[in-house]
C-alpha positions as CSV (number, residue, x, y, z in Angstrom):
1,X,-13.6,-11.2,15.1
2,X,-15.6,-13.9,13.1
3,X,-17.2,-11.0,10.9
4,X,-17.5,-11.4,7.4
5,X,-18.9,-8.9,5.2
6,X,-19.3,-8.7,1.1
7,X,-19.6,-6.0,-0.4
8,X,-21.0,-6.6,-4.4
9,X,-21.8,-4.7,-7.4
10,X,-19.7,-1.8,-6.8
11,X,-16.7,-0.1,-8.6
12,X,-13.4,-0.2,-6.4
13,X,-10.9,2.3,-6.3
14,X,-7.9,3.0,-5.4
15,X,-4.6,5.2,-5.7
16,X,-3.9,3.0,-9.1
17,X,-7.1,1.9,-10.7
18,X,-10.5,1.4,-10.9
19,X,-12.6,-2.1,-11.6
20,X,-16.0,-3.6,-11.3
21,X,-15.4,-6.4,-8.4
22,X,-16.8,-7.7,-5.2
23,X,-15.1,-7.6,-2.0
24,X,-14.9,-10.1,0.6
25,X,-13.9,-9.4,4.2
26,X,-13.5,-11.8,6.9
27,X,-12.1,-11.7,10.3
28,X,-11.1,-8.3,9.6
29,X,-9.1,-8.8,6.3
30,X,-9.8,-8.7,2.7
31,X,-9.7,-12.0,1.8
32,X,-11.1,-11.8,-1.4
33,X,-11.2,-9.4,-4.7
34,X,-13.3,-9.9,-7.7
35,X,-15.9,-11.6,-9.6
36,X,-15.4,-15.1,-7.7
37,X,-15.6,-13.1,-3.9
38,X,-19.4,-14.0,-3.2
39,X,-18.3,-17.8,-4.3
40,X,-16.2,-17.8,-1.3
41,X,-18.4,-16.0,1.6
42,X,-19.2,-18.1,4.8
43,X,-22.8,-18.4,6.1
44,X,-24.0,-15.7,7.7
45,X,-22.2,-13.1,5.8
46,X,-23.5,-9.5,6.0
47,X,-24.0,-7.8,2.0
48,X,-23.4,-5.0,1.0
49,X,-25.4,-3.8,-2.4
50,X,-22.6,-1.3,-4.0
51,X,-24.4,-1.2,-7.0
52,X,-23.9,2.3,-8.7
53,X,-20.9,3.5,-5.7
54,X,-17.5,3.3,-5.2
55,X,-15.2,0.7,-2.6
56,X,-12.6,2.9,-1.7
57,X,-10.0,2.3,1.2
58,X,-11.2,4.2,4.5
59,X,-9.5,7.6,4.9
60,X,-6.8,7.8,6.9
61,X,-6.0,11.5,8.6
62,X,-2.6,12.0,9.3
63,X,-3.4,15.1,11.4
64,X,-6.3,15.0,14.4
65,X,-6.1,16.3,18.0
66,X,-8.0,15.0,20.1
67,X,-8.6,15.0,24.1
68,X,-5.7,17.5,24.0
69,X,-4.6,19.6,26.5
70,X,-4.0,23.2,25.1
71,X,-3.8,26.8,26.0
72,X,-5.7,26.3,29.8
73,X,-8.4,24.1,28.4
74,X,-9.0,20.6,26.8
75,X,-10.8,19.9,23.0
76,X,-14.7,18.8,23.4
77,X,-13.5,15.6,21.9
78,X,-11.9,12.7,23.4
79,X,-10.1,9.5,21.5
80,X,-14.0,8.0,21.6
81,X,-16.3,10.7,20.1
82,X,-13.6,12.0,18.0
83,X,-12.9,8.4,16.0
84,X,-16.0,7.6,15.8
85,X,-17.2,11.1,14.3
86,X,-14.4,9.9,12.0
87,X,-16.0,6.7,10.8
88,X,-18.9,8.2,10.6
89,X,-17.7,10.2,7.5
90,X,-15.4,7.6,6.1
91,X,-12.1,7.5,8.0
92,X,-10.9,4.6,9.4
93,X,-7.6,5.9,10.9
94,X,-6.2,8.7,12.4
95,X,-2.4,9.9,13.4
96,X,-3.0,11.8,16.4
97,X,0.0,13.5,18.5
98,X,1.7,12.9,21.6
99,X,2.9,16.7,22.9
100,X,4.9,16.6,26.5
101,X,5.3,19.5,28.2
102,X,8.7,21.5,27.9
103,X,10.9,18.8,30.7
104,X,8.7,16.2,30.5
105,X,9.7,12.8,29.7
106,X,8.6,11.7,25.8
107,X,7.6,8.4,27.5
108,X,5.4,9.5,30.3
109,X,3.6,12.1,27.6
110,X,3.3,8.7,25.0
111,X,2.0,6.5,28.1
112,X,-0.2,9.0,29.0
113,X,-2.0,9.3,25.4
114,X,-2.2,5.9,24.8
115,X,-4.2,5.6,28.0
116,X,-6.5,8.0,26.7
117,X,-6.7,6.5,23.6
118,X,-7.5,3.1,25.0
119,X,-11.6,4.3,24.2
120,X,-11.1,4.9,20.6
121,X,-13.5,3.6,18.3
122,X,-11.3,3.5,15.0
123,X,-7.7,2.7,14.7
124,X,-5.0,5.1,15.7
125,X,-1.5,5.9,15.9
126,X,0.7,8.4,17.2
127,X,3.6,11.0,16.0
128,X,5.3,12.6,19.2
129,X,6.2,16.2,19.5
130,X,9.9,16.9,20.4
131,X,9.6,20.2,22.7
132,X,12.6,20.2,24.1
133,X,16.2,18.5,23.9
134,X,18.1,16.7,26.1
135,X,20.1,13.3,26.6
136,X,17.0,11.4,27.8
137,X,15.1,12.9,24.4
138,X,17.5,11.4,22.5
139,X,17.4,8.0,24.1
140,X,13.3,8.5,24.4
141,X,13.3,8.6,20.8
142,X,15.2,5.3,20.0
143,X,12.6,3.4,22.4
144,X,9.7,5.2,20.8
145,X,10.6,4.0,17.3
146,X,12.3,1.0,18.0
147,X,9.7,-1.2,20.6
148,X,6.7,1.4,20.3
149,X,6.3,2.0,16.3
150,X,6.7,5.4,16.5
151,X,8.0,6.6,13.1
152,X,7.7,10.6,13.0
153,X,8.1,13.1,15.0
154,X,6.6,16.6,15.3
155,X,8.3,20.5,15.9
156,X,6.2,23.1,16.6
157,X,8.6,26.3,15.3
158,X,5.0,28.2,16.1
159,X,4.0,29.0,20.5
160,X,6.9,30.8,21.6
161,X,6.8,30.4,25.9
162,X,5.0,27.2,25.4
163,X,5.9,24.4,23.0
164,X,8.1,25.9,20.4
165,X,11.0,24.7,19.2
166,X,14.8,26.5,18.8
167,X,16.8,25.7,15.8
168,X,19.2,23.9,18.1
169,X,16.5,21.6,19.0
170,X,15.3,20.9,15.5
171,X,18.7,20.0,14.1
172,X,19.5,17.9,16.8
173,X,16.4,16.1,16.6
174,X,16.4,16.1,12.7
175,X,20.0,14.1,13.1
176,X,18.6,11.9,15.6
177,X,15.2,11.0,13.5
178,X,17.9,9.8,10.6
179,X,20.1,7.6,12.8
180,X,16.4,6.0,13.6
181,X,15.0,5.8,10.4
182,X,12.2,8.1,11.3
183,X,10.4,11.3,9.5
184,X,10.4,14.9,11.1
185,X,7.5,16.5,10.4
186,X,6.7,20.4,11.6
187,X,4.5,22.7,12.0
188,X,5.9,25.8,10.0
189,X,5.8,29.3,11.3
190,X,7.9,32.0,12.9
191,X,7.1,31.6,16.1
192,X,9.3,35.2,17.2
193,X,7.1,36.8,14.1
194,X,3.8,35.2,15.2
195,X,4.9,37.0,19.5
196,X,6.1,40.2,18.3
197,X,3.2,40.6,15.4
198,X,0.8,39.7,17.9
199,X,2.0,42.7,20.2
200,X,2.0,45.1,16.9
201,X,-1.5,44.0,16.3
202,X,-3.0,44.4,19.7
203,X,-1.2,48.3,20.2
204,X,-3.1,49.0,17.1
205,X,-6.1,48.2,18.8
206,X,-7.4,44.9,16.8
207,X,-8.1,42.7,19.8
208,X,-11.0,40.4,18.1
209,X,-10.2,37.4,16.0
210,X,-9.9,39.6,12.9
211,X,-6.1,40.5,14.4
212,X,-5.5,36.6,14.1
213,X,-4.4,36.5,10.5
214,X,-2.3,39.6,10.5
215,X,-0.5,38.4,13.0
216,X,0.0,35.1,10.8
217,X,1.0,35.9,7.7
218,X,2.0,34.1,4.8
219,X,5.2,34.6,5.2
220,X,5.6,34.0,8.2
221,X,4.8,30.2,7.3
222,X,6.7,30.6,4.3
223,X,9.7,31.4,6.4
224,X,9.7,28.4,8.4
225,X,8.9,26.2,5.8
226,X,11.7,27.0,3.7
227,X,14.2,26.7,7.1
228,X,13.0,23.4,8.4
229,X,13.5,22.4,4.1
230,X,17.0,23.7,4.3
231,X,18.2,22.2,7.9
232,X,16.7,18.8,6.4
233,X,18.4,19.6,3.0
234,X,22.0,19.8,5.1
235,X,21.4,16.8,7.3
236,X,19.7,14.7,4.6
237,X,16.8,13.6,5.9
238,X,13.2,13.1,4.6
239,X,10.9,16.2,5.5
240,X,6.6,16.7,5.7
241,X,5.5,19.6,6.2
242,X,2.0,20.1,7.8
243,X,-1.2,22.0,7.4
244,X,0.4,24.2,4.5
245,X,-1.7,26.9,3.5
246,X,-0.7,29.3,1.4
247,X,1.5,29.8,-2.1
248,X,4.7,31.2,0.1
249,X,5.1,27.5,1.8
250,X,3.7,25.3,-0.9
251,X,6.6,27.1,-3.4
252,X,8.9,26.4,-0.7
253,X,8.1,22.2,-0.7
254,X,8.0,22.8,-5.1
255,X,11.1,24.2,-4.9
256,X,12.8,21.9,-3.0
257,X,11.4,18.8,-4.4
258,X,12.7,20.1,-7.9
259,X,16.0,19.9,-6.6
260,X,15.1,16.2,-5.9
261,X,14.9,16.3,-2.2
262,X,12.6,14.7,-0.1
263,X,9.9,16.8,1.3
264,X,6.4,16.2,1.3
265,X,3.7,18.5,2.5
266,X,-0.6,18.0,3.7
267,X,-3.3,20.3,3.1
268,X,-6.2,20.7,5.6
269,X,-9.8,20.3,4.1
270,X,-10.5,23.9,5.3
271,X,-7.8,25.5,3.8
272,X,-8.8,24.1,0.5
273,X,-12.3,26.0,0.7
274,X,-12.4,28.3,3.6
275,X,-11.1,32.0,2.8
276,X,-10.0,34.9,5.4
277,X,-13.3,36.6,5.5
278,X,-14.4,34.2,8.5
279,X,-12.5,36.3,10.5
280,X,-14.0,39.8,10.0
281,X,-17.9,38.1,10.7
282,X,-19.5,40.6,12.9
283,X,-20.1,37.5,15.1
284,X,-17.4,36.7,17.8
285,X,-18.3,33.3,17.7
286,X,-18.7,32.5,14.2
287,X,-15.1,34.2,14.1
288,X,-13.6,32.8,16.7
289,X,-14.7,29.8,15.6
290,X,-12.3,29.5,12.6
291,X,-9.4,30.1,14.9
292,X,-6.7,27.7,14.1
293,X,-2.8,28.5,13.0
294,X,-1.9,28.6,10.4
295,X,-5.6,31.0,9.7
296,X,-7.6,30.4,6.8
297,X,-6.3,32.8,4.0
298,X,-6.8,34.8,1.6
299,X,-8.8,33.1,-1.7
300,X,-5.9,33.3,-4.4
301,X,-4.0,30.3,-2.2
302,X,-6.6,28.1,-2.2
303,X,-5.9,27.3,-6.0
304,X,-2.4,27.0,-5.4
305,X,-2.8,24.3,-2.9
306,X,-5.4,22.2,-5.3
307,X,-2.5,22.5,-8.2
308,X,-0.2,21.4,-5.4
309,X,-2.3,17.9,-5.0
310,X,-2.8,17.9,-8.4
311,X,0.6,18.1,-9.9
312,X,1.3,15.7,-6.5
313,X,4.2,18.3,-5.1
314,X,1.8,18.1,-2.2
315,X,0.4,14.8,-0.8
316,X,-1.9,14.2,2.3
317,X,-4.9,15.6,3.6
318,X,-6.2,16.0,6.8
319,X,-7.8,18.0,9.4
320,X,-6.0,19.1,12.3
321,X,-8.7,18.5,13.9
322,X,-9.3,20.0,17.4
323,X,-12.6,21.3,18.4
324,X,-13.6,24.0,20.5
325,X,-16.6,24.9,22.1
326,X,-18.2,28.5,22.4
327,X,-17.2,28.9,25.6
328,X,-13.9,27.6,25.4
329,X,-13.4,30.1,22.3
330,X,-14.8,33.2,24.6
331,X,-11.6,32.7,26.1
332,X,-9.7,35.2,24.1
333,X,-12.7,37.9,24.2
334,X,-11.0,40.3,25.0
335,X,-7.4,39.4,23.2
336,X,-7.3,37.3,19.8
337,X,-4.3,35.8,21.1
338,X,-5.9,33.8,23.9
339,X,-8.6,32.4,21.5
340,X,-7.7,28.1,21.7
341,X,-6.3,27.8,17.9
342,X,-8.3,24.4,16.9
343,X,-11.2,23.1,14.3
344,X,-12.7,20.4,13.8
345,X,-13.5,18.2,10.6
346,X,-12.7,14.7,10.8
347,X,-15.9,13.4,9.7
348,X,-16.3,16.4,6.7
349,X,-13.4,16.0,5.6
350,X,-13.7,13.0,3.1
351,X,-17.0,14.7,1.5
352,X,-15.6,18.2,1.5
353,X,-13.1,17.2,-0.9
354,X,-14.8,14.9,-3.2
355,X,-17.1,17.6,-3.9
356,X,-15.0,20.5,-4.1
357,X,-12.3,18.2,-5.7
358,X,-13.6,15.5,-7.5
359,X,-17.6,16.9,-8.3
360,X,-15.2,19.6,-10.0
361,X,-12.8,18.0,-12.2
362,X,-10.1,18.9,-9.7
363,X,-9.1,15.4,-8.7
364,X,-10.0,11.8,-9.9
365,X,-10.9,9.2,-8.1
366,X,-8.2,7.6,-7.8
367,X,-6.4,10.8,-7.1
368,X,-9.1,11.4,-3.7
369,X,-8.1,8.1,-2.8
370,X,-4.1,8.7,-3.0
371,X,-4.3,12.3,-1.0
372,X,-7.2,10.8,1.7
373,X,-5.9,7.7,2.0
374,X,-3.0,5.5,0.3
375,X,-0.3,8.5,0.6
376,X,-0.3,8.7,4.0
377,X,-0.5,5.4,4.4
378,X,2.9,5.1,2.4
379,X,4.7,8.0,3.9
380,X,4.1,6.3,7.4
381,X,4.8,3.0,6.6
382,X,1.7,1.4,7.4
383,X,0.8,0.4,3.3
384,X,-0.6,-2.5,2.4
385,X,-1.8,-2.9,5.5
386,X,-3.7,0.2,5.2
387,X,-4.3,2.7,2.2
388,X,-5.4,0.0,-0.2
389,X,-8.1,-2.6,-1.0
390,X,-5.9,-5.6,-1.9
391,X,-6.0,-9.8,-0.2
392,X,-4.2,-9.3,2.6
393,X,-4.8,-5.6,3.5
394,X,-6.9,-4.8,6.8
395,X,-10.9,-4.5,5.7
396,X,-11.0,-0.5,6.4
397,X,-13.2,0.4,3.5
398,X,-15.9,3.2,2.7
399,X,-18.8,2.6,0.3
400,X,-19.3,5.8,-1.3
401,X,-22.7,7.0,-2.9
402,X,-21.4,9.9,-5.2
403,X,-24.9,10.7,-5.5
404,X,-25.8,10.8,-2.0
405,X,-26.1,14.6,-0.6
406,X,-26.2,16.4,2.7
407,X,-26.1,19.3,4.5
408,X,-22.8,19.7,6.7
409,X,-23.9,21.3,10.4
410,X,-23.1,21.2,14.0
411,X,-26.2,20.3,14.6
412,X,-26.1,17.1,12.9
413,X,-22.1,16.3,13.6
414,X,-21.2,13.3,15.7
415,X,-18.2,15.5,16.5
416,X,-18.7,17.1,20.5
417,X,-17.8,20.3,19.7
418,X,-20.4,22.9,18.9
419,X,-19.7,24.4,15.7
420,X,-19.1,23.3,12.4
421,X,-15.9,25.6,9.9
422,X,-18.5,24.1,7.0
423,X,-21.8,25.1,8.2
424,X,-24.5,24.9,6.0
425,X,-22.4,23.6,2.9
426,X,-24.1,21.3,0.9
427,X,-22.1,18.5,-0.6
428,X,-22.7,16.3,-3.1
429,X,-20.7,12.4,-2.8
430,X,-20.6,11.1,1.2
431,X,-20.3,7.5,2.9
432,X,-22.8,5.4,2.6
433,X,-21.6,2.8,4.6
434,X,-18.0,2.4,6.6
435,X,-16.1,-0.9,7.0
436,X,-13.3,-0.9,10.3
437,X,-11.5,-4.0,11.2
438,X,-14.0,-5.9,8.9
439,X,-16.9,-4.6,10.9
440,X,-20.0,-2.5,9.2
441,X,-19.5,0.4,11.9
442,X,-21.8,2.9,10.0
443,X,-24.4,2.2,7.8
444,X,-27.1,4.6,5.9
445,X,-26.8,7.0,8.3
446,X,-26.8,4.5,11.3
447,X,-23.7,4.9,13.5
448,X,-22.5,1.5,14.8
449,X,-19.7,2.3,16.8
450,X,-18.2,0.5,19.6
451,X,-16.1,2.4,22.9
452,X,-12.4,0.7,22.3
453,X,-12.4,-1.3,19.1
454,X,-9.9,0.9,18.2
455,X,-6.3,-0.5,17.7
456,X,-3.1,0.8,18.0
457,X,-0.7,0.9,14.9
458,X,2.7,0.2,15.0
459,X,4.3,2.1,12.0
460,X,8.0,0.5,11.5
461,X,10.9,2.5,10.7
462,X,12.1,3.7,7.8
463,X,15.1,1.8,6.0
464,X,18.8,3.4,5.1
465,X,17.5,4.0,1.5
466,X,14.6,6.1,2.6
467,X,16.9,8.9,3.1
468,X,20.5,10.0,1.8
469,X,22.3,11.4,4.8
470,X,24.5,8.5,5.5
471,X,25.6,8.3,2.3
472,X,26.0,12.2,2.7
473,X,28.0,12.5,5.6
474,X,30.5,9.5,4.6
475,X,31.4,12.0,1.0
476,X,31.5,15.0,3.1
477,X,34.6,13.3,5.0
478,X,36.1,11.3,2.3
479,X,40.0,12.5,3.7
480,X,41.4,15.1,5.8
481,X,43.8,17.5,4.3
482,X,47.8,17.2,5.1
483,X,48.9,20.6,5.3
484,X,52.5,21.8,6.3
């Protein structure tokens, strides 16, 4: 790479503290941390005046869709635009997901997305969806984590007829994700509910995107939630849940944790400030818009999930993002059901919740950087390399101007897609300049981005103490009984 940048006067945070120091990256790494950094820059190093901002490790979203083939149609965004709308709002990273077709083999559907992804502009990495079981799934999955550094895998229990998942299929992938030292992750909602309420709701005559959330209750997550917790409880292995959005699922993952087991649970940006009413907009669009499962819901759980960062019984944050167009969306005109479920947000979402979180006393700073950043980071086994500023760790930093303030819109987005779930929010803290692989890639505004300078990330697997089922299963069969 050869690039060096320093970055000087500004306060650096991260998950565990704050300091005054300068930061020196070259060749892609920090190299340097501290009041001697400048000392050590090369000629021809590119400054960076932080003076009155924060260095914080580039976000990291564990939960982005992009160039994905869903419901007859494909998302506006590819690997390119999508990563680099990304970087332009701060994050460096993003955990995208692999999803074969029921039959299809997990390693044609993984070759296929990295192929895609080839264009990306930031780094990347990939869970894989399990949609359907059989003998080559389980090999698949020992080749995925073991030579492609694959270390989670996801089960839709939602998209009955398409890519959901039986309980026959999550256990025996659950059992197989602890032999290989990997984390099951789901997507949490009855998907028989979610069919038949979707019937219920269209005989009552509620065929515009208002029928979307009653079709999607809380409970309905809730449900799922707390039977993906309990099949995890009984085999022992580690559990995150994704997008949670209400109180019903975010109890579930309290609940559980109390008891001391491992589940860990991610909030999407949206969910955090984005309320049901979007549904019942006169405007099909502007409804249709905010079409994404789990729906936005109603105001009380938005509090519920902030305590749930807060008291840190949930963890991540991300996006989910998947984006639309207008015309796309018209799809499900005349049936809610056939509306593409997807949002976008990847470059909002750092800015959405320092000022809804942090500009609010919600969160600290260091806090914003755990549940953007250095927690997802941990829980996919990609920390120090990512998630921190520390010697050693890649140089994927944002310079933050708290002061700095703009007006969110699709018509300013780098994102493809035509519609923005924050339009016309004004928010107060965003990116002034973004750091990838050592490289300034945005800058005041000025996106910097290059087609493919994206890399791949191998996340390792897990080790035997990550989880307890072997331990488990050897006292469940300490002796047989003799009986007469």
């Amino acid at each position: 790479m050869g690039d060096a940048v320093l970055i000087r006067g500004g306060t650096v945070v991260t998950a565990d503290q704050e300091q005054k120091a300068d930061v020196l990256c070259v060749n892609g790494k920090v190299v340097a941390l501290g009041s001697d950094a400048a000392s050590l820059a090369p000629t021809g190093t590119t400054t960076i005046d932080a003076s009155g901002q924060y260095v914080m490790p580039g976000g990291i979203d564990p939960h982005t869709h992009m160039q994905l083939p869903f419901m007859g149609t494909t998302t506006m965004d590819d690997f390119y635009t999508g990563t680099a709308a990304g970087l332009a709002g701060g994050n460096t990273t993003i955990i995208d997901f692999v999803i074969p077709n029921p039959q299809q083999s997990l390693m044609e559907a993984y070759h296929t997305w990295r192929d895609w992804a080839k264009k990306s502009a930031g780094d990347y990495s990939f869970h894989v969806a399990i949609t359907w079981w059989d003998e080559t799934v389980h090999a698949d999955m020992a080749t995925l984590v073991q030579q492609e550094g694959v270390n989670s895998f996801k089960h839709f229990m939602a998209y009955k007829n398409a890519i959901m998942c039986d309980d026959e299929t999550l256990v025996n992938s659950f059992k197989r994700a602890l032999e290989l030292g990997a984390m099951p992750t789901v997507h949490a909602e009855n998907g028989e509910l979610v069919y038949l309420l979707q019937q219920e709701v269209a005989k009552m005559g509620i065929t515009g995107p208002e029928g979307h959330p009653l079709a999607r209750p809380p409970m309905v997550e809730g449900e799922a939630a707390n039977r993906a917790i309990a099949i995890a409880d009984v085999l022992g292995v580690p559990i995150y849940v994704v997008h949670v959005s209400c109180i019903e699922s975010a109890e579930a993952i309290a609940r559980a944790r109390a008891r001391g087991q491992r589940v860990y649970g991610e909030v999407l940006a949206g969910h955090l400030v984005i309320d049901d009413s979007v549904y019942r907009h006169p405007d099909f669009a502007f409804a249709a818009g905010h079409v994404m499962s789990p729906p936005f819901r109603a105001k009380g759980h938005q509090e519920a999930l902030w305590r749930g960062l807060q008291s840190g019984q949930l963890h991540t944050t991300a996006t989910d993002h998947c984006s639309f167009c207008a015309s796309q969306k018209a799809m499900g005109k005349a049936n809610f059901a056939q509306i593409p479920n997807g949002c976008g947000g990847v470059e909002e979402r750092m800015a959405v919740i320092w000022d809804a979180g942090v500009n609010t006393g919600r969160l600290t700073p260091s806090e914003f950087v755990a549940i953007t950043s250095t927690n997802t980071a941990k829980l996919f086994n990609i920390h120090p390399q990512k998630g921190t500023i520390q010697v050693g760790s890649d140089a994927d930093i944002v310079v933050w101007d708290p002061a700095g303030s703009k007006t969110l819109s699709a018509k300013t987005q780098h994102s493809k897609g035509d519609f923005n779930i924050f339009e016309g929010r004004t928010v107060t803290g965003i990116p002034s300049h973004t750091i990838s692989q050592g490289k300034v890639v945005f800058a005041n505004g000025d996106l910097r981005v290059q087609e493919g300078a994206g890399r791949y990330i191998k996340r390792p697997a897990f080790g035997p103490q990550f989880s307890a089922g072997q331990k488990r299963a050897q006292a469940l069969a300490p002796t047989a009984v003799q009986r007469d």
